[in-house]
N, C-alpha and C positions, 0 to 999 in steps of 0.2 A: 231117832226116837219119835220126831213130829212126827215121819208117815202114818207109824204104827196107831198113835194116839190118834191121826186125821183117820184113817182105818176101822178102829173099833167105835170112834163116832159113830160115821156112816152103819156100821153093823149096828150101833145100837139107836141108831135113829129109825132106820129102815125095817127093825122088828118089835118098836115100840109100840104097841095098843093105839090106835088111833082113832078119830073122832068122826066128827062132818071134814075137818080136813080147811085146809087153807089151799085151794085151787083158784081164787082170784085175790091176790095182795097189789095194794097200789093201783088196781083197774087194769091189770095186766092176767086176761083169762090164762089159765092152766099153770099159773106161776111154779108149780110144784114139780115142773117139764125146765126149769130155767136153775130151780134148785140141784136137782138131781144132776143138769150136765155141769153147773158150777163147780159141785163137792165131787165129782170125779174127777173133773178137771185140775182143779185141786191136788187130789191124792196122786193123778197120775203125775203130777209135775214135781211134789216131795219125792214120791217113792224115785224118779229119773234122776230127780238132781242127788237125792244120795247118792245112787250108785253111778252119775255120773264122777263126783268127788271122789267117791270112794275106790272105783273101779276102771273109771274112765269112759268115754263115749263108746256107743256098739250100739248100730241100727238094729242086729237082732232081739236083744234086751229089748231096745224102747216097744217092738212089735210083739215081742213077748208079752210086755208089762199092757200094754193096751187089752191082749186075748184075757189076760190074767184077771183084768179087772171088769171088763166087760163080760166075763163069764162070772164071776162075785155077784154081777149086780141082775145078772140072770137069775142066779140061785138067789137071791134076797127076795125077789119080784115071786118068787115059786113060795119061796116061806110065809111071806103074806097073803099067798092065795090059800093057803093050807091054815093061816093062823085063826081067818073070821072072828077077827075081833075089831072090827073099826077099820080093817087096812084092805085094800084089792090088789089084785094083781092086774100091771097095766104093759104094754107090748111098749106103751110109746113112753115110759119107763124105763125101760131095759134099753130103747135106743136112745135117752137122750146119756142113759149112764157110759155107754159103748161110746159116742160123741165126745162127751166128756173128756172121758179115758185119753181117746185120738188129739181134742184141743190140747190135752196137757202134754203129750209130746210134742204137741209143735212148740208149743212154749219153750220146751227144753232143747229144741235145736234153734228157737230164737236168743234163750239165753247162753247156747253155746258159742252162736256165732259172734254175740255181741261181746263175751268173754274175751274169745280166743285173739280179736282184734285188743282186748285190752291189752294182752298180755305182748306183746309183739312191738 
């Protein structure tokens, strides 16, 4: 259930009316490039580690779920160019979300390897 809710977050962040925008927090320019591969990162590691639990490990899933999400954050990037209201559509957007996506499977074959030694 966390994915889904980490999932419609993002959906409803990403097509929320936006303003001037927070692109320098803490003195860190473009911080909103740090956000984006965060929160995929994120979802990409919920959505793996369900169905690793649930389903078991399988390198096509994790490459699935990278395409999967990294084309979501396409289409979100496309919604905001069509919305003009406060939001743009940005390329370096779309690749920190695709980044993201990829950090959270590696997470997932970090937390599998450190698992599977538990278990042993």
């Amino acid at each position: 259930m966390l994915p889904v809710i980490w999932g419609v977050w993002i959906v409803y962040l990403s097509l929320l009316p936006g303003g001037a925008g927070i692109l320098v927090l803490f003195g860190i320019p473009h911080f909103d490039k740090i956000a984006h591969w965060g929160a995929y990162a994120v979802w990409s590691f919920l959505l793996l580690l369900a169905a690793y639990l649930n389903l078991g490990y399988s390198r096509a899933r994790m490459w699935w779920m990278v395409l999967v999400l990294a084309g979501i954050g396409c289409l979100l990037e496309f919604g905001q160019y069509y919305m003009h209201e406060g939001r743009s559509f940005e390329v370096l957007d779309m690749a920190a979300n695709g980044l993201g996506a990829v950090s959270g499977t590696l997470g997932i074959k970090i937390f599998k390897k450190y698992f599977s030694k538990k278990e042993q």
